[in-house]
N, C-alpha and C positions, 0 to 999 in steps of 0.2 A: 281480491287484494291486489295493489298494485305491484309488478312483480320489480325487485330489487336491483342495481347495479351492484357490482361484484368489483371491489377495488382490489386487487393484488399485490402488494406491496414484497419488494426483492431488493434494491440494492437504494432503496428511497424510504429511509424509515424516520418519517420524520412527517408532521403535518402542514408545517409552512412550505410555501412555493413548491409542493408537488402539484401538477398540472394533469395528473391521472384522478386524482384526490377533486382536486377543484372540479375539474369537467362532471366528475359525476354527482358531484352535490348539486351542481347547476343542471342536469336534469329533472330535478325534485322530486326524484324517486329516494327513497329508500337505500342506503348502503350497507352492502356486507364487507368488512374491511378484514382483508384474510391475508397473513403469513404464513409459508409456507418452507418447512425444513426440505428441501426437495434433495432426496436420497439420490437421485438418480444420476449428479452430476458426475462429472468423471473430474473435477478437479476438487474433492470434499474438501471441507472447512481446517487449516489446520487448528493446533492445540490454543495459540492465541488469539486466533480469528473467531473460537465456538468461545472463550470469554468474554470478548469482545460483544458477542451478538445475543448472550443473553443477557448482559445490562442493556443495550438497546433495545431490547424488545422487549423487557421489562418496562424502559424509561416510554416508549411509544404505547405500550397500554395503560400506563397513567395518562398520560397526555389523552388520548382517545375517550378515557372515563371521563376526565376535564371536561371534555365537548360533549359530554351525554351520548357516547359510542361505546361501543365493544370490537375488542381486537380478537378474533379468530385465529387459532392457530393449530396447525395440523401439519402432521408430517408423513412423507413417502413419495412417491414417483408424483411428481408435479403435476403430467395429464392426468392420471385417473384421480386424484386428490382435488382437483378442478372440476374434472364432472362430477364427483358426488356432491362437491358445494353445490353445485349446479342442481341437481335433482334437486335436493334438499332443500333448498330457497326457492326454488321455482325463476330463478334468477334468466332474465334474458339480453343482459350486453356486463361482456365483464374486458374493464377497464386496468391497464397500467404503464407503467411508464420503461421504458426499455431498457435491455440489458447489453452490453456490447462483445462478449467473448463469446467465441467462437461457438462452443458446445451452448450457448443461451441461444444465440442465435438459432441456431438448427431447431431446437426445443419449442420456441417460441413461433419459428415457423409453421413448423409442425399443429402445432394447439392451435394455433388461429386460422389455419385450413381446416382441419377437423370443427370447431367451433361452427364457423359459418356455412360450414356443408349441414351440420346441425341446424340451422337457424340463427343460431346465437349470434350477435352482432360486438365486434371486438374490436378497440378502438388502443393504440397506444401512442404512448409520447417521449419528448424526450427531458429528464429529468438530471440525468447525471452530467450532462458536456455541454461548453459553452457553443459548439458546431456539431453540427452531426460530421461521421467519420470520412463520411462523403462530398461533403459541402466544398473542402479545400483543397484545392487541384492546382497541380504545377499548371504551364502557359500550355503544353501538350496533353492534358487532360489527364495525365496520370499522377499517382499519387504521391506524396513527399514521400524524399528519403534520407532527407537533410533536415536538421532543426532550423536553422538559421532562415531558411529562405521559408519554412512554413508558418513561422512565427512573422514572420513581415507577412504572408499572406491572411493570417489572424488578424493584424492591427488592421491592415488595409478591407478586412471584410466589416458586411452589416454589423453596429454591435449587438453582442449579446441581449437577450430579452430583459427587462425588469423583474424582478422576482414577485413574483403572486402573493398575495393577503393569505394569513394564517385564516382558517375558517372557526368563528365563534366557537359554534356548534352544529353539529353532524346528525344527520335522522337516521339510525344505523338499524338494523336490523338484530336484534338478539337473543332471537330462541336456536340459536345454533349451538352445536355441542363444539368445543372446543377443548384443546391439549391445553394439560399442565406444563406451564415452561419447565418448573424443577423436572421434569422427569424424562426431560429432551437428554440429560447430561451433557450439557454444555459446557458447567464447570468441574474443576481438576477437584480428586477427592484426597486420596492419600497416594503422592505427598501433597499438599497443599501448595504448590507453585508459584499462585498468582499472587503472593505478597505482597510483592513490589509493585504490579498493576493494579491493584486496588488504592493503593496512595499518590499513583501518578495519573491515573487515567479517569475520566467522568463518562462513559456511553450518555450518549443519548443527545436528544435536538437542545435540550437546556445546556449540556455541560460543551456542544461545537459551538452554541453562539455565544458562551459568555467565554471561550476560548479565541475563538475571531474579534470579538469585543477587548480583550484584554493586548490582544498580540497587537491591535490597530493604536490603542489606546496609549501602550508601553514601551514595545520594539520596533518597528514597521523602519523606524527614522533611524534606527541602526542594524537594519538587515541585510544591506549591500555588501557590508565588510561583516557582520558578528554572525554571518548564518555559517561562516567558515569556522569558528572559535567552537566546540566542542564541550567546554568548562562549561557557558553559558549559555543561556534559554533564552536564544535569540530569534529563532524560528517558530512556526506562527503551529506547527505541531497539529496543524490540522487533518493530515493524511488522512487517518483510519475515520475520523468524521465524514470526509467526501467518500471517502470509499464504501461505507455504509448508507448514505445517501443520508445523514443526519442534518448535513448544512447542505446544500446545494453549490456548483459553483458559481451559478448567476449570481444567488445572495454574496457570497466571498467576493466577488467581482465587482459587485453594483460600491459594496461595503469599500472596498480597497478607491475606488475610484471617487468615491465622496471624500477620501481624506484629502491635506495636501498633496501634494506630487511632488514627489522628490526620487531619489537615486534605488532608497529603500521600496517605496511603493511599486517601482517599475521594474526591479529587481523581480520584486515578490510578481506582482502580474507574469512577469514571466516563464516563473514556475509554475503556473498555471497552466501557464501554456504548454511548456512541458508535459505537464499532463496530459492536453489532449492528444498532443504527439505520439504518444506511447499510445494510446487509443487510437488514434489514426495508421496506426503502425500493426499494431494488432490485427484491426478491423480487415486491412489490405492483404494482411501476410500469417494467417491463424495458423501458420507452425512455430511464431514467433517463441510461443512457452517451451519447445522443444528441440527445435532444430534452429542451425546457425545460417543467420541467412545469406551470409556468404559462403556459397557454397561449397568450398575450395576447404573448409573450416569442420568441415566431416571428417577429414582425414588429418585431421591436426593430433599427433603423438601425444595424448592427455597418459599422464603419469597415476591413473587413480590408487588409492593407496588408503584404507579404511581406518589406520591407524593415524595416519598424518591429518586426513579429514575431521576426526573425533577432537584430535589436539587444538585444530583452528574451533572446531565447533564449544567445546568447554576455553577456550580463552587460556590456552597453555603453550602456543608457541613458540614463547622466547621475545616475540616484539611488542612492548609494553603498550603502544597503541591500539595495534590489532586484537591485543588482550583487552584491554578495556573496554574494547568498543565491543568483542562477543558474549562479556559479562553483564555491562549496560543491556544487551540484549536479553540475555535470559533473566536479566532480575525486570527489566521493564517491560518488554513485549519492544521495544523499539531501538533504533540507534541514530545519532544523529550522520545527517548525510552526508557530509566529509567522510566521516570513519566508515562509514557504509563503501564506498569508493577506496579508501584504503586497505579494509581486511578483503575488497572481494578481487583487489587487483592481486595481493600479497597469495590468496587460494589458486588464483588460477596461472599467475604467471610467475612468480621464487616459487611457490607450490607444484604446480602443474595438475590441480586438480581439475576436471572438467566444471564449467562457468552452470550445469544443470546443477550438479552437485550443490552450488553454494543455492543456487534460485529456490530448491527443494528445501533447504535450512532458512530462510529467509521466510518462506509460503509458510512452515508451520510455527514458526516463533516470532514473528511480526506481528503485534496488531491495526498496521494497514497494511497486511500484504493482499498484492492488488495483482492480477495476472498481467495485464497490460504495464504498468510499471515495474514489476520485478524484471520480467522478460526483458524489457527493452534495456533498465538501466543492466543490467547484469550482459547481455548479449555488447552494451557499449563500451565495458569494461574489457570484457575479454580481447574486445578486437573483430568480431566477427558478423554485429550489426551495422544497420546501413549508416547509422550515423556514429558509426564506432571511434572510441579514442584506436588511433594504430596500436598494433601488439607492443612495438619497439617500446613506445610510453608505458616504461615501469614503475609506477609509485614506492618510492624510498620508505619503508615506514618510520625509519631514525628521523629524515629529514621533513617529512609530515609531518612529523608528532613535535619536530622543537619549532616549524613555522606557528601551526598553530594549537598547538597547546606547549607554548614556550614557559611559561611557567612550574607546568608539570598539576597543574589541580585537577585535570581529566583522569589522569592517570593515576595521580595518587587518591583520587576518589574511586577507581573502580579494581586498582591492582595496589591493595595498601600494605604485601606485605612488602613491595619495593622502594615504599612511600619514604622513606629514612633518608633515600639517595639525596645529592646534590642536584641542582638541575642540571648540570653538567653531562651528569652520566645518567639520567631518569629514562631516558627514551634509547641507551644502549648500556644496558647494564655489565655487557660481555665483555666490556672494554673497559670498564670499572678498573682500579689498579686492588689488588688483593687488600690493601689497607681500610680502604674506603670500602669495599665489598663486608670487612671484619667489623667496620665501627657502624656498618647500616645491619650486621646482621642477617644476611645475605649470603647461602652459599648455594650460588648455580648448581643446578640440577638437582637441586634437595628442595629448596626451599620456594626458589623458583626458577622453572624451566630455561636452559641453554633453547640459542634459537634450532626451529627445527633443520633450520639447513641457513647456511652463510649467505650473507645480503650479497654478497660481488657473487657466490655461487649458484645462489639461486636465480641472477638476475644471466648470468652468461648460461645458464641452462635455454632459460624462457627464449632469449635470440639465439641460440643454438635449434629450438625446435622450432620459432616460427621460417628459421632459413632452411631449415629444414622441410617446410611444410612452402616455402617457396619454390624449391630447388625441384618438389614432388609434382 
């Protein structure tokens, strides 16, 4: 019998333009196409990310049946889960496409030494990033640590690849024993959670491309200025699709660049780039999930405080913005990215909760939470990453929330028992006159929370400790 390739599929689940997938059907052997709940990592899955991945890996083994395949699934420590594949099939080159955080890295090291000291011949690619993390080097050979200047060395590099042909059909191999996804427990049981993500969100390679489809087709040409507006679904919402590896970002890239070109599409391009940044940033510096990488930023006076933590975490601190946008979060799995930069400046700096604290609430109620993008955007916020906003830049959330949601429909969509107010007073209800507090219905601190600490108070605390962490 001719012995089988071994496809691996991890943060690529999806069967167009994966290049681990294609290479081994172009050997005209035989495929084992296997996922794998790998126990062993040290940053597990959180509560929105195991939602998130058993509609994809549900929507990936219909797809897989589609092409006359079967999807394998098994779960536990990734090496020895791999050799038993491996005995079992008689399998002798196994194929996938790479992972880029730190503890994958090691992992994957690892297996593919062992592998080929075995025989086994082991072959990966890259499926997730428009460059590898290494490709893009300042003029002295080391690595960025500035966005601006690595994103001109993006535009000024080779472009990105074409995206590869979906494959008709697959010659897969399927006397293999494989897991029931229900009994992985992926999904929430009682209380039942995911409400709200099952009405907002589609897993899977059909529900990224007909969402890249739609965001090119409807928003794109007002994303420049509406990706800031909050009220509105102007943003292309594709996160937790790349991050799963559903769309690829060649495809998103090739896609973006067949449109017109205008303000919006090059906006958008750039947050792409972004992205690899945060990946390039990781790859260089894997304490990035952890520690601050200015170093100086270790001994920064963090006020942690479990009860004021809990208060930002359920959407109950008094600022109607930062409320919305952590209630948006727990009913969606998401939040849009304005408000994401406003509740996580408002924790860590009127707050003074450490910037891990918010990353760790982010990782498990996010469904794209990404380690390379939590880390980075969260370490830029606080002040202590390389491409950090300064500590002293404190985000107002009154004056956020009347820029851009001047209207008040973010807020009165996600915080409605404030909903009554004028716009006037929607985004500071503390300052409401007792009248207007009477005829909306509304009595602070009952009905809805006084802020957890005063905006001029909070904000002369935050430059009290970063001069304080100067002065150290």
């Amino acid at each position: 019998m001719t012995s089988p390739v071994i496809v691996w599929f991890r943060q690529d689940l999806r069967l167009s333009d994966n290049p681990a997938l294609t290479a081994a059907i172009a050997t005209g052997r035989p495929v084992v196409l296997l996922y794998i709940l790998d126990t062993s990592t040290p940053w597990p899955l959180g509560g929105a990310s195991r939602w998130w991945l058993h509609g994809s890996l549900a929507a990936l083994g219909t797809g897989c049946a589609k092409a006359n395949a079967t999807l394998t699934l098994r779960r536990g420590d990734a090496a020895k889960v791999l050799r038993d594949v491996i005995m079992e099939s008689s399998a002798r080159e196994v194929f996938w496409n790479r992972c880029y955080e730190p503890a994958a890295i090691a992992r994957d090291t690892a297996i593919k030494a062992k592998l080929k000291a075995d025989g086994i011949e082991v072959q990966s690619f890259n499926s997730a990033l428009l460059f590898e993390p290494w490709e893009l080097k300042t003029q002295s050979g080391t690595p960025f640590k500035v966005f601006t200047p690595f994103h001109k060395a993006a535009l000024n590099a080779p472009p990105p690849r074409k995206p590869l042909a979906t494959p008709k059909k697959i010659a897969s191999l399927e006397r293999l024993a494989s897991d029931n996804l229900a009994d992985w427990g992926l999904l929430p049981t009682k209380p039942d959670w995911a409400g709200g993500f099952r009405k907002t969100w589609h897993p899977g390679e059909s529900g990224a491309k007909t969402r890249l489809v739609d965001f090119l087709d409807e928003r794109v040409n007002h994303y420049a200025k509406g990706r800031d507006v909050p009220a509105e679904e102007l943003t292309s919402r594709l996160s937790p699709h790349l991050h799963f590896g559903e769309i690829s970002p060649h495809q998103v890239w090739s896609a973006a660049l067949s449109q017109e070109q205008n303000n919006g599409t090059a906006t958008f391009l750039k947050e792409l780039v972004w992205r690899e940044f945060a990946h390039h940033l990781l790859y260089h510096f894997p304490s990035l999930p952890d520690a601050p990488l200015r170093l100086e930023f270790a001994a920064f006076p963090w006020k942690s405080d479990a009860k004021v933590l809990k208060a930002w975490q359920r959407g109950q601190t008094g600022y109607p913005i930062v409320d919305a946008g952590l209630r948006e979060l727990w009913a969606t799995g998401w939040m849009h990215n304005r408000v994401r930069m406003i509740v996580a400046s408002v924790l860590v700096k009127h707050l003074l909760q450490p910037w891990q604290a918010g990353a760790a609430w982010f990782w498990d109620t996010l469904v794209d939470a990404d380690l390379a993008n939590n880390a980075a955007s969260w370490q830029w916020v606080a002040g202590c990453g390389t491409d950090a906003a300064p500590y002293f830049r404190v985000f107002n959330p009154v004056l956020q929330g009347e820029k851009f949601d001047g209207n008040g429909a973010y807020v009165r969509r996600w915080v409605p028992e404030i909903g009554t107010l004028p716009d006037k007073w929607l985004h500071k209800p503390w300052e409401a006159p007792d009248s207007v507090l009477d005829d909306a219905g509304i009595k602070l601190g009952r009905t809805y929370p006084k802020p957890v600490i005063a905006l001029d108070a909070g904000r002369a605390r935050a430059l009290a400790a970063f001069k304080q962490l100067k002065s150290g």
